[in-house]
N, C-alpha and C positions, 0 to 999 in steps of 0.2 A: 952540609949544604945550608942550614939554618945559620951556623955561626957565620959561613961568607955573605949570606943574604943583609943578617942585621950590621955584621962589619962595614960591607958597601953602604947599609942607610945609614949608618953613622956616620963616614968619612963624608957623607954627601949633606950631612944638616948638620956636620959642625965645618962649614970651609970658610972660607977667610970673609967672605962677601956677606954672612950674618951679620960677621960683627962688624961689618963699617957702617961708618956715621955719613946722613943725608948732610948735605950743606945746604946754606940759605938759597943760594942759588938751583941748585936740584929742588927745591919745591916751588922756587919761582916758573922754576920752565914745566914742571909737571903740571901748576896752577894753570899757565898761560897754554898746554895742551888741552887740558881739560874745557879751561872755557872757549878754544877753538872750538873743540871737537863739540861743546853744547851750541854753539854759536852757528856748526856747519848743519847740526841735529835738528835744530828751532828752524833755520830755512830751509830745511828738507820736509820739515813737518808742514811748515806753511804752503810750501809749495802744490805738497802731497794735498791740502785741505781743499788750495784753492783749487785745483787740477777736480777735485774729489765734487768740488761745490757746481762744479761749471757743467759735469758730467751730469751730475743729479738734476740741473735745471735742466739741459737738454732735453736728460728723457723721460723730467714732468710736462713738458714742453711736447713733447711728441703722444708722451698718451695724453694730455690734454685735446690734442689734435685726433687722434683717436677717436678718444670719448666722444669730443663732437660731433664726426661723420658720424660714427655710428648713432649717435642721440638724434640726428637729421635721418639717416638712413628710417630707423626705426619708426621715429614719426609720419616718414612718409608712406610708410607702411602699415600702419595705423589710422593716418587719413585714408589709403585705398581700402580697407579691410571696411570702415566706416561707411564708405561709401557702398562699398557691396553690400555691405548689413542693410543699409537705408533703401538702395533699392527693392534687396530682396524683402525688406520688411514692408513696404509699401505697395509691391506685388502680391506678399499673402493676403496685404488689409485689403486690396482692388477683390481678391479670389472670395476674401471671408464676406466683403460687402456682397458679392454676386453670390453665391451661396447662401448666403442670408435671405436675400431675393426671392432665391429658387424655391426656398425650402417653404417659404412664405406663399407664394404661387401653389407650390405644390400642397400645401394645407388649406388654402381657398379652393382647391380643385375638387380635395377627397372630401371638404364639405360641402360642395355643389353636388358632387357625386354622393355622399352619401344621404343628405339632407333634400333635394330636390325629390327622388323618390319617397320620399316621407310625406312632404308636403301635398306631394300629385297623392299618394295615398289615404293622407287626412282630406281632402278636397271631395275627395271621389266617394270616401266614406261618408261626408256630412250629405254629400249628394245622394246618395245610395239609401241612409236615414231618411230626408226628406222625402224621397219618392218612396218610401217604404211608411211613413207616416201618412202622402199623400194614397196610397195605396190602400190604407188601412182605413180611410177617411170616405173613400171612394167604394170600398166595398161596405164600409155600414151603411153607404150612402144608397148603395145596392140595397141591400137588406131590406133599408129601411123600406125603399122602393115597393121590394119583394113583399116585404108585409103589406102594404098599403094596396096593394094589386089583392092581394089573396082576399084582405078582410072587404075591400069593394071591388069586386067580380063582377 
């Protein structure tokens, strides 16, 4: 089986067509294939490019379009977001002013409240001193009286 095998590859790369000679002509037309065939290659390629170029602006073109709503979309979203902010932050400054108020109010209150009985207290006490000074004035004044009766009877 080996000897038929390599007998068959040698009847087949020794046959006549090795040995013939290309003529001037056979490389002219192989030449003139050849730069067809680059010639038909070059406008497939260009074609391919330009087809390739037209595609890619398209669909820069399209997510450019894109991007924009959504850069518009997002802003507008942005501006409303802002505006709720501003509200609502304008609504706590109205609540923190009014609380500020209250709280104020209410510390003028628990110092009315706590100081007002102090005041009537210290009042009452200077009051209470003098009539107890005036008391004390009024009983030597007794006294003195009481003596002055006893020593002329």
């Amino acid at each position: 089986m080996k000897v038929m095998t390599i007998l068959l590859a040698r009847i087949l790369l020794v046959s006549p067509q090795v040995f013939a000679d290309l003529s001037v002509s056979d490389l002219e037309k192989i030449r003139e294939i050849v730069k067809e065939s680059e010639t038909r290659m070059k406008d497939i390629i260009t074609s391919s490019e330009t087809r390739m170029k037209e595609y890619v602006s398209g669909e820069i073109e399209k997510v450019d379009i894109k991007l924009t709503e959504m850069e518009k979309r997002l802003t507008d979203k942005i501006n409303g977001v802002e505006k709720q902010l501003t509200i609502g932050i304008n609504a706590v400054d109205t609540q923190v002013g009014r609380n500020f108020n209250l709280i104020l109010g209410l510390i003028a209150l628990i110092a009315v409240a706590v100081g007002l009985p102090q005041i009537i207290t210290a009042l009452q006490g200077r009051k209470l001193r003098e009539q107890t000074e005036k008391y004390e004035e009024l009983k030597q004044e007794i006294e003195t009286l009481k003596q002055e009766r006893i020593v002329r009877p």
